[in-house]
N, C-alpha and C positions, 0 to 999 in steps of 0.2 A: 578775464585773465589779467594778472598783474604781474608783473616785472617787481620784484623787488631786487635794487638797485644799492651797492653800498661799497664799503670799501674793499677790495681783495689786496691789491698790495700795498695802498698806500701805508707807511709808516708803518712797516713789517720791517724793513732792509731784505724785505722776501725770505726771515727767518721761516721756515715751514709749519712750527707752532704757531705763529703768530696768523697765516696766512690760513692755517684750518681754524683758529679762532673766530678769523672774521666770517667763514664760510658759514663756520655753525652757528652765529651771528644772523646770518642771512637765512639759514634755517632754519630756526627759531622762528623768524618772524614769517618766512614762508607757513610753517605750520600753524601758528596763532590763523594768520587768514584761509587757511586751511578750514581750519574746527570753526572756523565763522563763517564757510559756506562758499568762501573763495576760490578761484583756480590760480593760485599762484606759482611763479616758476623762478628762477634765476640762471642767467648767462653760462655761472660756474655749474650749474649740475649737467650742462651739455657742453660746455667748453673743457672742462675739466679730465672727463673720459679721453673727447678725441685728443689733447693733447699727450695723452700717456699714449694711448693708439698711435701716434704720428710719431713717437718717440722724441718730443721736447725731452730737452735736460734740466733744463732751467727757466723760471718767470722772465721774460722780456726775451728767450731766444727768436728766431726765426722763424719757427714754428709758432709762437705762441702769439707772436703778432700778425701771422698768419690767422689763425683761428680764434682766439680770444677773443676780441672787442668785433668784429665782423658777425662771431655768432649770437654776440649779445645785439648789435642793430637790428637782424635778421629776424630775430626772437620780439625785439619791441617792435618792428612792424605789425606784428600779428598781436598784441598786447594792448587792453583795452583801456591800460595806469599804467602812472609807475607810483612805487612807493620807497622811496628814498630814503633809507637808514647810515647810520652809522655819524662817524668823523669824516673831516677833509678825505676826498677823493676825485681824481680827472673824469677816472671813466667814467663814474657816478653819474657824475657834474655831468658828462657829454648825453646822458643816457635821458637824463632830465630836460633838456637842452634838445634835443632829438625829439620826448617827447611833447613837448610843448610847440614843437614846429610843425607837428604832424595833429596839433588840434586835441591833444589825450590829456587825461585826467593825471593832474599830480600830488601824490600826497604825500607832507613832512613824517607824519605819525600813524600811527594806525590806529589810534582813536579817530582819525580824520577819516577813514576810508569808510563810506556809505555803507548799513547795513547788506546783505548779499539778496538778490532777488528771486 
């Protein structure tokens, strides 16, 4: 299972186009590892629901920093990579950072990521 880890708000100003950009961004790359045999996931396709369900109003509310980045640690625990896309980002960076503390595999590319077994 892979984390794919990348930017969601940075350098949006949290415009909502910008911010499904990045998503579909991350989805994209979720699917390519996908059709290559991979179980890949990201933070936003389950942080994203319960935020609507918890009724956030906004990126950075109290809710969102409730459940955002918590459910993405939660998620790398059980995560066997990460794979790190995009531009400049914190939570990225932390995700990476996290996983490297915890002994896991990190890939810049997904030409880096080992054939699927």
């Amino acid at each position: 299972m892979i984390l794919v880890a990348g930017p969601y708000r940075s350098g949006t100003g949290d415009d909502p186009h910008k911010l499904e950009a990045n998503v579909r961004a991350m989805h994209q790359t979720a699917l390519d590892l996908f059709r290559a045999g991979h179980l890949p996931v990201t933070g936003e396709a389950l942080a994203l629901p319960l935020l609507e369900t918890a009724g956030s109003t906004h990126p950075g509310d109290p809710l969102f920093q409730e459940i955002f980045h918590p459910i993405a640690e939660q998620l790398l625990a059980r995560c066997d990579a990460v794979l790190r896309i995009g531009g400049p980002s914190q939570g990225a960076d932390r995700m990476v950072a996290q996983a490297v503390a915890q002994g896991k595999d990190v890939y810049t590319s997904p030409v880096d990521v080992p054939a699927a077994r």
